[in-house]
N, CA, C, O and CB atoms as a CASP TS submission, in Angstrom:
PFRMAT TS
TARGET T0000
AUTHOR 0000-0000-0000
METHOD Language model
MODEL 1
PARENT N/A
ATOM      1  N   UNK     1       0.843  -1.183   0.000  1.00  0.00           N
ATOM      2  CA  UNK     1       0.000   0.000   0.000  1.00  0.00           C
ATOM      3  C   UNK     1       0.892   1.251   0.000  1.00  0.00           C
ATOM      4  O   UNK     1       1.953   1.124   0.612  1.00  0.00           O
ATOM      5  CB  UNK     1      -0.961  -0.005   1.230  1.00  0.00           C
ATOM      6  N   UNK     2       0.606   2.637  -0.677  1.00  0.00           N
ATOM      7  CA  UNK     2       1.105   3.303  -0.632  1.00  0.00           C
ATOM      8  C   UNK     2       1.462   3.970   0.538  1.00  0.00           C
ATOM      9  O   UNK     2       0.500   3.735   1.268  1.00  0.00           O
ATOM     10  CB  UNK     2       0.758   3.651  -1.293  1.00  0.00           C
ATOM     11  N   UNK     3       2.259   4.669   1.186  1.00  0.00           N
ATOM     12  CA  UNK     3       2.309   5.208   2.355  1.00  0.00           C
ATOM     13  C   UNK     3       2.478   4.469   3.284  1.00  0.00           C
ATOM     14  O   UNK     3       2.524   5.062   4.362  1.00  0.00           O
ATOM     15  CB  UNK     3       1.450   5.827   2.591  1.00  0.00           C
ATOM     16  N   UNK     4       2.640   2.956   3.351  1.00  0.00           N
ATOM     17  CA  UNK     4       2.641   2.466   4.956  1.00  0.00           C
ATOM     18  C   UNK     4       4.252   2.312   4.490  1.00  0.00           C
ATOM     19  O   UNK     4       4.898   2.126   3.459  1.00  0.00           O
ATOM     20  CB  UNK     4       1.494   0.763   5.661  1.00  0.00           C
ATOM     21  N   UNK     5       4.480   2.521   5.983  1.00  0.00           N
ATOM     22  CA  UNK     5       5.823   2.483   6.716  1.00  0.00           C
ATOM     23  C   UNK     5       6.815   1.192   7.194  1.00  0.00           C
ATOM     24  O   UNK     5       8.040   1.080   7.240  1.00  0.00           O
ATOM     25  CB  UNK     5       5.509   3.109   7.864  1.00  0.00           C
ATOM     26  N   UNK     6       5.555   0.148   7.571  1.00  0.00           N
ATOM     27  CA  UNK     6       6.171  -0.588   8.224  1.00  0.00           C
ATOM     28  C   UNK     6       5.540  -1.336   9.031  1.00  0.00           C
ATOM     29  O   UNK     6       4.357  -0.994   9.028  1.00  0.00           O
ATOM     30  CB  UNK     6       6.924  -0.071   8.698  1.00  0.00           C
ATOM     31  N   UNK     7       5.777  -2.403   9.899  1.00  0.00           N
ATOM     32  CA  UNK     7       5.066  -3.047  10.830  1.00  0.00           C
ATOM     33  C   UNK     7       6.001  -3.740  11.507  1.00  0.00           C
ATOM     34  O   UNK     7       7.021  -4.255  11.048  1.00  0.00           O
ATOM     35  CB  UNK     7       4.033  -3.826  10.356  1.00  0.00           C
ATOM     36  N   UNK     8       5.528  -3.728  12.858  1.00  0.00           N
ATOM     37  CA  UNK     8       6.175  -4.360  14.397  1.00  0.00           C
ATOM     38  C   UNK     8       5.550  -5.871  14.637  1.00  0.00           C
ATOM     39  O   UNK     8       5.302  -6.084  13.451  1.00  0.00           O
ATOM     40  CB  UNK     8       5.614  -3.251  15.942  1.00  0.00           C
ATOM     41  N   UNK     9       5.191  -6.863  15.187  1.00  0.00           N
ATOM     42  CA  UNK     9       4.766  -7.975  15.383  1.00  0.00           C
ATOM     43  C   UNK     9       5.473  -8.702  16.802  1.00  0.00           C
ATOM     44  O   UNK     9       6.700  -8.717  16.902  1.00  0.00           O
ATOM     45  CB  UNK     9       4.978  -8.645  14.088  1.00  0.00           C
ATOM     46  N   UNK    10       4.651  -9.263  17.815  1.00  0.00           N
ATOM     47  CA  UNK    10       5.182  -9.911  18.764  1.00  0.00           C
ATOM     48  C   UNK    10       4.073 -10.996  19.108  1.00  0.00           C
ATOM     49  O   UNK    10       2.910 -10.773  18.771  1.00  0.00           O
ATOM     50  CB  UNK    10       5.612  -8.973  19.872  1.00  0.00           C
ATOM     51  N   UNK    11       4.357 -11.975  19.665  1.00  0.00           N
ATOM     52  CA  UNK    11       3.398 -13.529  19.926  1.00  0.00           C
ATOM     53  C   UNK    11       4.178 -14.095  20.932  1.00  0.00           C
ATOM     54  O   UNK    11       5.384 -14.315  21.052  1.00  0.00           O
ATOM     55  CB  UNK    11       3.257 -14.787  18.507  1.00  0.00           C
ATOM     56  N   UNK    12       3.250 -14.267  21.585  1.00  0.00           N
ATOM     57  CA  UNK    12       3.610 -15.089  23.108  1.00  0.00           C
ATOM     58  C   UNK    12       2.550 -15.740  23.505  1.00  0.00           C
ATOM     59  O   UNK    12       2.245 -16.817  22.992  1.00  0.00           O
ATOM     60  CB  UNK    12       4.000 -14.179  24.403  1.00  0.00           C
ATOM     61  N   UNK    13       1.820 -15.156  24.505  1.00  0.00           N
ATOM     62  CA  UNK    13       0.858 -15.427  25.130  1.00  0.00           C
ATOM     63  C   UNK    13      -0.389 -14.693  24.593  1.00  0.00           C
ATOM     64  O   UNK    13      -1.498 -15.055  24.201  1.00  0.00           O
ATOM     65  CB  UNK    13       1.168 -15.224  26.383  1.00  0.00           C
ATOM     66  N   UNK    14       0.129 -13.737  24.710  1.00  0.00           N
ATOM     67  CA  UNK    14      -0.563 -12.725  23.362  1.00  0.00           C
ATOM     68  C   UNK    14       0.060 -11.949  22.207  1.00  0.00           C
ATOM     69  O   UNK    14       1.202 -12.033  21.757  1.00  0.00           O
ATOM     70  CB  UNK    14      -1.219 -11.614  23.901  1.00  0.00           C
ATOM     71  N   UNK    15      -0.649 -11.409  21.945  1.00  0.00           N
ATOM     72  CA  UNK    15       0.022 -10.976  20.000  1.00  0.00           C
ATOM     73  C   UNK    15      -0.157  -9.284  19.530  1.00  0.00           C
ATOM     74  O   UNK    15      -1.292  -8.840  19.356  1.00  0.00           O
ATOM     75  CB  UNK    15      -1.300 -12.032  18.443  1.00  0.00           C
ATOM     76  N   UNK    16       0.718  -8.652  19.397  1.00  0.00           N
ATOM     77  CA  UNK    16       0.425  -7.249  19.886  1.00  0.00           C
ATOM     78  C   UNK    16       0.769  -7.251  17.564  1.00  0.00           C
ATOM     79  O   UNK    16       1.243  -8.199  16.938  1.00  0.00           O
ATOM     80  CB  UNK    16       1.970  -6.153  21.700  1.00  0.00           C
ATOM     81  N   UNK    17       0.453  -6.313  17.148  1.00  0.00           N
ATOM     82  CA  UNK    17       1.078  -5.960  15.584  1.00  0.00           C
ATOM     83  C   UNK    17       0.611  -4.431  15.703  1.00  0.00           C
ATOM     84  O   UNK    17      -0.506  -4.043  16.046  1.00  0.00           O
ATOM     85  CB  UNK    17       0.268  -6.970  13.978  1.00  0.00           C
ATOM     86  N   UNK    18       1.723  -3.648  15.339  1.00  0.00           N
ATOM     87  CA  UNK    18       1.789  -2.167  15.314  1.00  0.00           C
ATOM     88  C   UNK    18       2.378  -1.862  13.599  1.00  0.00           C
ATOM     89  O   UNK    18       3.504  -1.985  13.115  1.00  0.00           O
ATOM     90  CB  UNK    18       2.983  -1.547  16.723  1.00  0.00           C
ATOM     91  N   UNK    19       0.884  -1.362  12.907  1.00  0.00           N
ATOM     92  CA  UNK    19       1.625  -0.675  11.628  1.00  0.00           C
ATOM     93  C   UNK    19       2.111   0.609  11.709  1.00  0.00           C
ATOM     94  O   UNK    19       1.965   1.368  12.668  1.00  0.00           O
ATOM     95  CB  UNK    19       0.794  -0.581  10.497  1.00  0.00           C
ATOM     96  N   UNK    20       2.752   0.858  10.575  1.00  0.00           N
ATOM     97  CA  UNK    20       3.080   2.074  11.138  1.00  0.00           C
ATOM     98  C   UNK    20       2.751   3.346   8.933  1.00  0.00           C
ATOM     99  O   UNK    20       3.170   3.200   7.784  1.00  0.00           O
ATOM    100  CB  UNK    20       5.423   1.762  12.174  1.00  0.00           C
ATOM    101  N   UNK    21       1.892   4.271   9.599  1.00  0.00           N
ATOM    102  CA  UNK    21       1.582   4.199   8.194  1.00  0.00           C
ATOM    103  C   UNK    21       1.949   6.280   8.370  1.00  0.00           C
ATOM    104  O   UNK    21       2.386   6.787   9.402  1.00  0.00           O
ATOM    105  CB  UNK    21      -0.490   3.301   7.662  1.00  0.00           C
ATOM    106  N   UNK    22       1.629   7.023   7.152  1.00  0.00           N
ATOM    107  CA  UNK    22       2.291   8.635   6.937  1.00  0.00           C
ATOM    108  C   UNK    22       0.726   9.017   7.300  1.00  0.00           C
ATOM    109  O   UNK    22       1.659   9.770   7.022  1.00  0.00           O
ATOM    110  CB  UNK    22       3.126   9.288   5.002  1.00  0.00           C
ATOM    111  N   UNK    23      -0.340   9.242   7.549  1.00  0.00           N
ATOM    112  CA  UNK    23      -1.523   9.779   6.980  1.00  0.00           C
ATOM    113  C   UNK    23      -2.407   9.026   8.327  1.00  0.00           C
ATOM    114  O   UNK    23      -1.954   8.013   8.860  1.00  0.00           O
ATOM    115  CB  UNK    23      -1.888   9.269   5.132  1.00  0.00           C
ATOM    116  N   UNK    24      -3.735   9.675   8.793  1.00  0.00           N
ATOM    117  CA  UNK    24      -5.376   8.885   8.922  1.00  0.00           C
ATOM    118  C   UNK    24      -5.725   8.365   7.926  1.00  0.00           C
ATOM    119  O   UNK    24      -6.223   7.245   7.807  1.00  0.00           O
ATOM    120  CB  UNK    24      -6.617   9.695   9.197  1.00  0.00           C
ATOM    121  N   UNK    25      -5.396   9.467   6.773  1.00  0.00           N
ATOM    122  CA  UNK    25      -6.148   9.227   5.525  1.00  0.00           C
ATOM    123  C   UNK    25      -5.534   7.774   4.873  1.00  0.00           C
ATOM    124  O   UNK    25      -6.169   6.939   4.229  1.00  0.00           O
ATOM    125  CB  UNK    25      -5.943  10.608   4.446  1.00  0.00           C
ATOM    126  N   UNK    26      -4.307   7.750   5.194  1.00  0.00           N
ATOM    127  CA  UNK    26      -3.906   6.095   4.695  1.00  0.00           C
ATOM    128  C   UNK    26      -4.195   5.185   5.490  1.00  0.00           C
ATOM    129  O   UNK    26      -4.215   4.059   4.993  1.00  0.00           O
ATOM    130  CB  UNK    26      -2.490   5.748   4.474  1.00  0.00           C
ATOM    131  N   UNK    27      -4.463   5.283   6.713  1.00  0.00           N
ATOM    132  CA  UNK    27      -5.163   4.206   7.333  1.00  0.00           C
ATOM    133  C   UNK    27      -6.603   3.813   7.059  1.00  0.00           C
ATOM    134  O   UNK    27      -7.232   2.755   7.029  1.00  0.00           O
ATOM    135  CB  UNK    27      -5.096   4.438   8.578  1.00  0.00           C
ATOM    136  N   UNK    28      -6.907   5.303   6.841  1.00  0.00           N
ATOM    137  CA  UNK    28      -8.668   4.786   6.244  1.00  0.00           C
ATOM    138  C   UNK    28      -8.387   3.855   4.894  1.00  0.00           C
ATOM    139  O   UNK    28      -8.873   2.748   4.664  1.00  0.00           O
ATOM    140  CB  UNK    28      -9.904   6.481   5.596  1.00  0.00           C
ATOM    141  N   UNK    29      -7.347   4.713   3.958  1.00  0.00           N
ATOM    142  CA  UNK    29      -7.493   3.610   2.408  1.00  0.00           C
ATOM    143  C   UNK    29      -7.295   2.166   2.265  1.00  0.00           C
ATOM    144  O   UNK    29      -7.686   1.408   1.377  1.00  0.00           O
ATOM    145  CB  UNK    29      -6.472   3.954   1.356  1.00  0.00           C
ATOM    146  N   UNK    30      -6.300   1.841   3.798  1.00  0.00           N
ATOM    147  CA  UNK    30      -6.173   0.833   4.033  1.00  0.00           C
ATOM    148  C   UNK    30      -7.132  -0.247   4.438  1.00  0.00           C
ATOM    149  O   UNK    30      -7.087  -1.349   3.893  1.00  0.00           O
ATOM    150  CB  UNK    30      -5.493   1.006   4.590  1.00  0.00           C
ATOM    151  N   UNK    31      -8.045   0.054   5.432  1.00  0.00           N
ATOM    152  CA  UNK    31      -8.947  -0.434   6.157  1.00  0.00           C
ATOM    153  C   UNK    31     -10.286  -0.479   5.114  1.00  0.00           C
ATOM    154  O   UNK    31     -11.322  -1.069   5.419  1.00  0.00           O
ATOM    155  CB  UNK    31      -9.050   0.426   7.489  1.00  0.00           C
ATOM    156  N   UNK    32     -10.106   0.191   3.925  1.00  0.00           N
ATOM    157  CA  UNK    32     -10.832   0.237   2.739  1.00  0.00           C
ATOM    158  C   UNK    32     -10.969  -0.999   1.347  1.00  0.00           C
ATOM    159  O   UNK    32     -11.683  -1.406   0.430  1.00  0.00           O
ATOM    160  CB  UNK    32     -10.278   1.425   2.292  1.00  0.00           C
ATOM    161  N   UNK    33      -9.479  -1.185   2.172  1.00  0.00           N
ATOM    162  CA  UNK    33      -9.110  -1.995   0.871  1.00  0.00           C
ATOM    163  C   UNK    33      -9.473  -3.617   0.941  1.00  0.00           C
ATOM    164  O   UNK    33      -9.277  -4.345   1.914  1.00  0.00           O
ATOM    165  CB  UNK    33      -7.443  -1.838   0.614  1.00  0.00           C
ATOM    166  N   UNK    34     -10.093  -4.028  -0.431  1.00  0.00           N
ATOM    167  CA  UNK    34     -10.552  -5.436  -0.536  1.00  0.00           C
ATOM    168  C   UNK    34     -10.133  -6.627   0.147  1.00  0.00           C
ATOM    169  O   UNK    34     -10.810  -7.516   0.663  1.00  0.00           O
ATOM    170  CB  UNK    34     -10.405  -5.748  -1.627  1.00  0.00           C
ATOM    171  N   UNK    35      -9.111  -6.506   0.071  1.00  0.00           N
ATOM    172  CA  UNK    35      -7.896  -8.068   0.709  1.00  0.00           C
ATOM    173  C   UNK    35      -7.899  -7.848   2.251  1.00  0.00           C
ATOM    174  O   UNK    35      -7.969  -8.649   3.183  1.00  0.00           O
ATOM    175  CB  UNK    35      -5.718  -7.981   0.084  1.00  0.00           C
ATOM    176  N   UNK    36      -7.779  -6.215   2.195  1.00  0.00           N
ATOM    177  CA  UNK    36      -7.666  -6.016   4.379  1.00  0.00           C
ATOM    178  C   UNK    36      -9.332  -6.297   4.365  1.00  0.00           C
ATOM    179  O   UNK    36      -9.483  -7.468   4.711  1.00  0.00           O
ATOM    180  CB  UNK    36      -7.056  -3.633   5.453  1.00  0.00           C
ATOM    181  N   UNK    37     -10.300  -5.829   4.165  1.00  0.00           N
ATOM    182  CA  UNK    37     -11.482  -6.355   4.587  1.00  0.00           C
ATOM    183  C   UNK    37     -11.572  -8.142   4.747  1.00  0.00           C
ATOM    184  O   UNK    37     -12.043  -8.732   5.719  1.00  0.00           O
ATOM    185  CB  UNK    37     -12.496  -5.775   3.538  1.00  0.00           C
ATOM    186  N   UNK    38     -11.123  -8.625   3.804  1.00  0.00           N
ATOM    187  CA  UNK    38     -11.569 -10.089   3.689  1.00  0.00           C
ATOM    188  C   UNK    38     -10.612 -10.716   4.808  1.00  0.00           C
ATOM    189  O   UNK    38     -10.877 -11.782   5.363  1.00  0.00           O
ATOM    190  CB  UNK    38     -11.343 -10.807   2.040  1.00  0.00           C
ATOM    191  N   UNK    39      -9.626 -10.055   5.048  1.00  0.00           N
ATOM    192  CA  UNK    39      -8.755 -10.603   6.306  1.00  0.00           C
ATOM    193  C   UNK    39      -9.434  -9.660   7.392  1.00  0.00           C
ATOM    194  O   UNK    39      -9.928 -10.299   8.321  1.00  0.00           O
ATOM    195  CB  UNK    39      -6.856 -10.376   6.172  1.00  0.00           C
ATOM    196  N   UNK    40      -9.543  -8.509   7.466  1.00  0.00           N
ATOM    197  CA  UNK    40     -10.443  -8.260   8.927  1.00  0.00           C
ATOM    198  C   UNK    40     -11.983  -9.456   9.374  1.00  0.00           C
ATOM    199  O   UNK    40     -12.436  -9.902  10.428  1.00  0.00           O
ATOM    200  CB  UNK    40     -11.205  -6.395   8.665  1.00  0.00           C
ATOM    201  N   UNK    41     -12.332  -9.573   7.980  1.00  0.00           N
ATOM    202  CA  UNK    41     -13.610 -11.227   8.283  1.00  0.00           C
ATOM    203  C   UNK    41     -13.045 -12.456   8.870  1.00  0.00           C
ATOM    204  O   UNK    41     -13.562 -12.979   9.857  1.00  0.00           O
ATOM    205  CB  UNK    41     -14.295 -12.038   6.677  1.00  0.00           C
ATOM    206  N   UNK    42     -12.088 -12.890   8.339  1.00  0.00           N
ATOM    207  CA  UNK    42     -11.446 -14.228   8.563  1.00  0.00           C
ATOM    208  C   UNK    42     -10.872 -14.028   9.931  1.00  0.00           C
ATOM    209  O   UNK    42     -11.113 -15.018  10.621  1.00  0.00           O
ATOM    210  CB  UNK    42     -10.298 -14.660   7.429  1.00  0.00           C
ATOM    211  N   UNK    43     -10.239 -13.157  10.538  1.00  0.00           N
ATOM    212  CA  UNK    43     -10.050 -12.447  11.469  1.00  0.00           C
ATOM    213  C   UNK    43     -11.193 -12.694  12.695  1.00  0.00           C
ATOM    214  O   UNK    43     -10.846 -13.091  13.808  1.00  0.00           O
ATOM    215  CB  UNK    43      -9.967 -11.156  10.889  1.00  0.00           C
ATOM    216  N   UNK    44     -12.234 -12.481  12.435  1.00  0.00           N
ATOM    217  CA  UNK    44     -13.607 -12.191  13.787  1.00  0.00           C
ATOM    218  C   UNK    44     -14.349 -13.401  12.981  1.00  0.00           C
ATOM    219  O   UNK    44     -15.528 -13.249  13.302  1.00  0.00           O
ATOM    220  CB  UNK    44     -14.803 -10.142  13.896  1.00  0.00           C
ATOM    221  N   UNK    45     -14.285 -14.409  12.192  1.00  0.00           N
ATOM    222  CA  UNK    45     -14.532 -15.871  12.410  1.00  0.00           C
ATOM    223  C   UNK    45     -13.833 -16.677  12.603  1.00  0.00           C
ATOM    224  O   UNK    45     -14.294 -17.674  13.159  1.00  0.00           O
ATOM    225  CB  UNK    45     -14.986 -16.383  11.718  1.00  0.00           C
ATOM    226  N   UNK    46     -12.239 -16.650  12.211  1.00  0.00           N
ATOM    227  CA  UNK    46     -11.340 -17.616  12.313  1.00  0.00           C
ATOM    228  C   UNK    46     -10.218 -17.515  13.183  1.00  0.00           C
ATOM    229  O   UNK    46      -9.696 -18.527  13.652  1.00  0.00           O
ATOM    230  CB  UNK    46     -10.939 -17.830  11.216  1.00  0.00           C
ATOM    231  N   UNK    47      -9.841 -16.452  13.415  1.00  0.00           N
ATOM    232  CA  UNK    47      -8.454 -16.497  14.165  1.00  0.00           C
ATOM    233  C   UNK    47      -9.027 -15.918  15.485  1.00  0.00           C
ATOM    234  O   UNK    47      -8.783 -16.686  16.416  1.00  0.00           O
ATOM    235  CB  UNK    47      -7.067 -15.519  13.425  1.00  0.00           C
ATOM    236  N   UNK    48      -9.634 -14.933  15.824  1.00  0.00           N
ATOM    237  CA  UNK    48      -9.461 -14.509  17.092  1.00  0.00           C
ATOM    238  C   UNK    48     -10.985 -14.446  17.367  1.00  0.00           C
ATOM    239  O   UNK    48     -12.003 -14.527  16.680  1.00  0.00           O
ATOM    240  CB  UNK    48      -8.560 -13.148  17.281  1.00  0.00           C
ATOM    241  N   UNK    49     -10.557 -14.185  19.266  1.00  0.00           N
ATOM    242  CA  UNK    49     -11.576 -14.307  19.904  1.00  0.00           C
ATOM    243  C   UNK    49     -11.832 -12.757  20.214  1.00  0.00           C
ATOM    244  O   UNK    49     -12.951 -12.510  20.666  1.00  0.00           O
ATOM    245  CB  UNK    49     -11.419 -15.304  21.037  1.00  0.00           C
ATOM    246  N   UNK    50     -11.152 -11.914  20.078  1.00  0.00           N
ATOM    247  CA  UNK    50     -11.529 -10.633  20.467  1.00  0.00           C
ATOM    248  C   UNK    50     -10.007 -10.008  19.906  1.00  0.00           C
ATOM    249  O   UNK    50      -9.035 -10.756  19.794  1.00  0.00           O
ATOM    250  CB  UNK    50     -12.006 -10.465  22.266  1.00  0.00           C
ATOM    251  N   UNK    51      -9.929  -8.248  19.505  1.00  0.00           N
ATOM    252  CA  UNK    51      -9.189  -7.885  19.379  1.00  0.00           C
ATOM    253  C   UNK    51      -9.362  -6.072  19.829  1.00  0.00           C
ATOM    254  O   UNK    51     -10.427  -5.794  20.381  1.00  0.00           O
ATOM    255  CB  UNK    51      -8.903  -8.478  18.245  1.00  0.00           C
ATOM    256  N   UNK    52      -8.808  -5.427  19.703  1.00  0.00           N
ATOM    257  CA  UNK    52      -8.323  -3.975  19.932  1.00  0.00           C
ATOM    258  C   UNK    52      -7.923  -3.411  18.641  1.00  0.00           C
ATOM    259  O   UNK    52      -7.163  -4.041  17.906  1.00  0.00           O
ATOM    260  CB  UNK    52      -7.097  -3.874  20.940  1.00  0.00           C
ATOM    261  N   UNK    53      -8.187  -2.757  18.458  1.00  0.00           N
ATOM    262  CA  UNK    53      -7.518  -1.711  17.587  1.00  0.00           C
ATOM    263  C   UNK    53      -7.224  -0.108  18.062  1.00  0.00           C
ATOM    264  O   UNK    53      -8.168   0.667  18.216  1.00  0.00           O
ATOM    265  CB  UNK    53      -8.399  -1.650  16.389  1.00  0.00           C
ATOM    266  N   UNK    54      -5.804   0.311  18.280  1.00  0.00           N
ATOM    267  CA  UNK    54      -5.759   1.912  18.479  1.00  0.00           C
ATOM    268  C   UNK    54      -4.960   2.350  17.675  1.00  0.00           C
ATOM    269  O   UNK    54      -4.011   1.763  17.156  1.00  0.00           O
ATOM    270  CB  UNK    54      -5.365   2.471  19.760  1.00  0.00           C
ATOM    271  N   UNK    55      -5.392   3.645  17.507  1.00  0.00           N
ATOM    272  CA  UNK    55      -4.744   4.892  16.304  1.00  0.00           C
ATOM    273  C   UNK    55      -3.948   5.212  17.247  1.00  0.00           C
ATOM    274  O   UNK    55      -4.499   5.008  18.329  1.00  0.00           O
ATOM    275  CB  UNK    55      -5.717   6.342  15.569  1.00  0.00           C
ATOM    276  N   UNK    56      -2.456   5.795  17.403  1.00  0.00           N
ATOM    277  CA  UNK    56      -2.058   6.872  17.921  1.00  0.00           C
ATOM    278  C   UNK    56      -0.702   7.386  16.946  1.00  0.00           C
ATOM    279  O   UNK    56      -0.122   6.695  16.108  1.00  0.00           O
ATOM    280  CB  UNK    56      -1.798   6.570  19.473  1.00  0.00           C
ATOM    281  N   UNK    57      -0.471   8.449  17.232  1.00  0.00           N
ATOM    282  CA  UNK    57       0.497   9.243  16.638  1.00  0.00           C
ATOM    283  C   UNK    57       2.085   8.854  17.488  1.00  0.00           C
ATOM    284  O   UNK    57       2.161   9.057  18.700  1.00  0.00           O
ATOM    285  CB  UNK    57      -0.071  10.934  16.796  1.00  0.00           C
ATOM    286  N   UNK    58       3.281   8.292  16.709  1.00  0.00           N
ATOM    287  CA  UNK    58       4.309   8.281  17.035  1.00  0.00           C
ATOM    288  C   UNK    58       4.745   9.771  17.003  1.00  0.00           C
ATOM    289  O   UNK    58       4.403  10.367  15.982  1.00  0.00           O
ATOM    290  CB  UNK    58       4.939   7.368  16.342  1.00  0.00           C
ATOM    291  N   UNK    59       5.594  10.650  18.139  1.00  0.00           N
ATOM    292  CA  UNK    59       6.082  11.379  18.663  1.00  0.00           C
ATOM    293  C   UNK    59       7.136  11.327  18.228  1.00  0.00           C
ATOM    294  O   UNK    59       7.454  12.070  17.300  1.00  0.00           O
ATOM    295  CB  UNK    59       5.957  11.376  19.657  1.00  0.00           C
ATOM    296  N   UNK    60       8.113  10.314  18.839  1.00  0.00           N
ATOM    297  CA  UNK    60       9.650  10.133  18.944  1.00  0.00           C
ATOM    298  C   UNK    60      10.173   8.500  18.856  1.00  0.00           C
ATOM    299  O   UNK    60       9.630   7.663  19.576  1.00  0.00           O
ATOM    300  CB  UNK    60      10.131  10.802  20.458  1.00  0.00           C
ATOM    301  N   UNK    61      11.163   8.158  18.008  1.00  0.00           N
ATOM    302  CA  UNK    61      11.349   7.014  18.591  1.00  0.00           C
ATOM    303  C   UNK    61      12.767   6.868  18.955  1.00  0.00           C
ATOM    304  O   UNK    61      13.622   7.671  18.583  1.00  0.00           O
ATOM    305  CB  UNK    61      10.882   6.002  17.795  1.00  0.00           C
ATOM    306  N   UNK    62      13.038   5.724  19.765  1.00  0.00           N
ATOM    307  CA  UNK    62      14.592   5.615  19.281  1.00  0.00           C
ATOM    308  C   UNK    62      14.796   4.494  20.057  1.00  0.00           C
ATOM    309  O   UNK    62      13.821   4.169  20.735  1.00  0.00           O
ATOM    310  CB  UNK    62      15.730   6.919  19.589  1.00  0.00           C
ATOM    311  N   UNK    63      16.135   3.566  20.185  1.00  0.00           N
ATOM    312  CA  UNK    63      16.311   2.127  20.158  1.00  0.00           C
ATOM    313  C   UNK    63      17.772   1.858  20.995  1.00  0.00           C
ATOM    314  O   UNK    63      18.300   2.824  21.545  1.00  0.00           O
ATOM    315  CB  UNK    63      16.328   1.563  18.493  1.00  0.00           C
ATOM    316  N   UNK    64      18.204   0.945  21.049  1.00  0.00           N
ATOM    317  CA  UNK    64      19.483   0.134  21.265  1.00  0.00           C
ATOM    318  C   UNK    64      19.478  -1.214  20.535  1.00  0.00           C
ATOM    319  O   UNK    64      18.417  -1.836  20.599  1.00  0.00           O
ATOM    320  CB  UNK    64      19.698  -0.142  22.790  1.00  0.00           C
ATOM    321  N   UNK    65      20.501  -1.774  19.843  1.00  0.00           N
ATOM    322  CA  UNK    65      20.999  -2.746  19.424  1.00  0.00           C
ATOM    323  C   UNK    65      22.383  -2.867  20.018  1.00  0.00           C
ATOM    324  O   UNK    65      23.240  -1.998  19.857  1.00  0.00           O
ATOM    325  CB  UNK    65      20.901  -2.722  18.115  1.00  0.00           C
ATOM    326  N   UNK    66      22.532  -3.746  20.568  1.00  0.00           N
ATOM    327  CA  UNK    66      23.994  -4.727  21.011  1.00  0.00           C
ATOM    328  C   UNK    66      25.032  -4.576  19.655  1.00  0.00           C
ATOM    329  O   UNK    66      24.829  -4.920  18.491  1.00  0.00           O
ATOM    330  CB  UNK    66      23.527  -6.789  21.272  1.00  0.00           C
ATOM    331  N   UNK    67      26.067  -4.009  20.193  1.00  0.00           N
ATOM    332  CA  UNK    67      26.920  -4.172  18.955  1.00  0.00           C
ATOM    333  C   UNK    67      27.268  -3.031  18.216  1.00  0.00           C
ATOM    334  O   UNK    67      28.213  -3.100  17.430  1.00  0.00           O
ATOM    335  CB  UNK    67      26.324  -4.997  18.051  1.00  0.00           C
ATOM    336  N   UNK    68      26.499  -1.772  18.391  1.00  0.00           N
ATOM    337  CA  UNK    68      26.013  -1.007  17.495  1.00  0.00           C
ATOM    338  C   UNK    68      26.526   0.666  18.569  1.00  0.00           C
ATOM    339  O   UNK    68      25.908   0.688  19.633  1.00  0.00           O
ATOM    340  CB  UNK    68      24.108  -1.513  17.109  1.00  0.00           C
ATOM    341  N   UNK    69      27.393   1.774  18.391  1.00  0.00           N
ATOM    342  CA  UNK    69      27.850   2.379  18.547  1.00  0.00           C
ATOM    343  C   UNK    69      26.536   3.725  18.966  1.00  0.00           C
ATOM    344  O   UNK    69      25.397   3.403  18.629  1.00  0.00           O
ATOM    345  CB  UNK    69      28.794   2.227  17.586  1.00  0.00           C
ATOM    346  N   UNK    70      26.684   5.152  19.663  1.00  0.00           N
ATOM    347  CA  UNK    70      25.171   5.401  19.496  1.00  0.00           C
ATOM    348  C   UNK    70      25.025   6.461  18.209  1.00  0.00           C
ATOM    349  O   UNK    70      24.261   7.412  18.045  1.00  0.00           O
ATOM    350  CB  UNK    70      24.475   6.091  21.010  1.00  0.00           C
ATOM    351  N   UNK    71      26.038   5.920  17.396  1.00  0.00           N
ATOM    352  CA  UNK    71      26.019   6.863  16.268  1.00  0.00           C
ATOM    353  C   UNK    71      25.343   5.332  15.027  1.00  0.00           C
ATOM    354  O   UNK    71      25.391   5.412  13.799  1.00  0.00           O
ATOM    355  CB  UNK    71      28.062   7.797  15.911  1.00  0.00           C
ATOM    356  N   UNK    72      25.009   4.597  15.496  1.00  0.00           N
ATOM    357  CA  UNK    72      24.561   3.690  14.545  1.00  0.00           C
ATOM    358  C   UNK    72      25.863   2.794  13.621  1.00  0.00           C
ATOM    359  O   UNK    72      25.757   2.317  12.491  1.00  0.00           O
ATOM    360  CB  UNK    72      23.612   4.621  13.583  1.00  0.00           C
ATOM    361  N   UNK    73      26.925   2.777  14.429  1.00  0.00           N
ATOM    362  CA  UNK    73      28.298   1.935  13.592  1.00  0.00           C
ATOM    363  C   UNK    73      28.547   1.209  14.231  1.00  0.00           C
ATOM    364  O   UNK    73      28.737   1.527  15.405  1.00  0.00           O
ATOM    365  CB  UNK    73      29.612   2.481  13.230  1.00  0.00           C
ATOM    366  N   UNK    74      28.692  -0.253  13.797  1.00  0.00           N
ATOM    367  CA  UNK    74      29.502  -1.548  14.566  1.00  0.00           C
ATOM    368  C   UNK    74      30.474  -0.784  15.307  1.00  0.00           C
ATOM    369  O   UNK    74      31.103   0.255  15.105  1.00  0.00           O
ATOM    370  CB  UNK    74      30.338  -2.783  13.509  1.00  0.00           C
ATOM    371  N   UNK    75      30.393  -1.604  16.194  1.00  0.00           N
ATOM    372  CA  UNK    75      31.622  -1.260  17.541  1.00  0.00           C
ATOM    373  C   UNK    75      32.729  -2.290  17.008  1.00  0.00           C
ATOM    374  O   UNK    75      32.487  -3.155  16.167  1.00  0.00           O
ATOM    375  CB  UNK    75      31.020  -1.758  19.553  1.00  0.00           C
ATOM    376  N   UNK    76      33.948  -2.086  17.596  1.00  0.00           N
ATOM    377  CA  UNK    76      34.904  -2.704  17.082  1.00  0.00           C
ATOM    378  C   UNK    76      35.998  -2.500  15.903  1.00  0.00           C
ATOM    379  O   UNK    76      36.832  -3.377  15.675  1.00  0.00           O
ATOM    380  CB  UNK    76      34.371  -3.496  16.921  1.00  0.00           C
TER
END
């Protein structure tokens, strides 16, 4: 899809997935679109028993990786 960014994913016990998209307006085109509808169905008959959905606006991000200098260069 145009405009999405990206996506996060974690599964354990439970299952969190964070897209990450430029726009509302691309989340609406998304949530519009043929293939995400037919998987939001299969979704609330087949896979899950309940889910959440929240909008929010990323602010700031930032990280650590092992290995990795805080200028973003292998150490070593």
């Amino acid at each position: 899809m145009p405009d999405f960014l990206g996506v996060d994913s974690a599964r354990d016990v439970i299952g969190i997935t964070v897209s990450y998209w430029r726009t509302l307006e691309d989340i609406a085109r998304w949530c519009d679109h043929a293939k995400h509808r037919l998987a939001r169905q299969k979704g609330r008959n087949v896979w899950y028993q309940s889910f959440t959905t929240r909008i929010r606006r990323v602010e700031r991000a930032y990280g650590f990786e092992a290995g990795l200098s805080e200028d973003g260069k292998r150490r070593g």
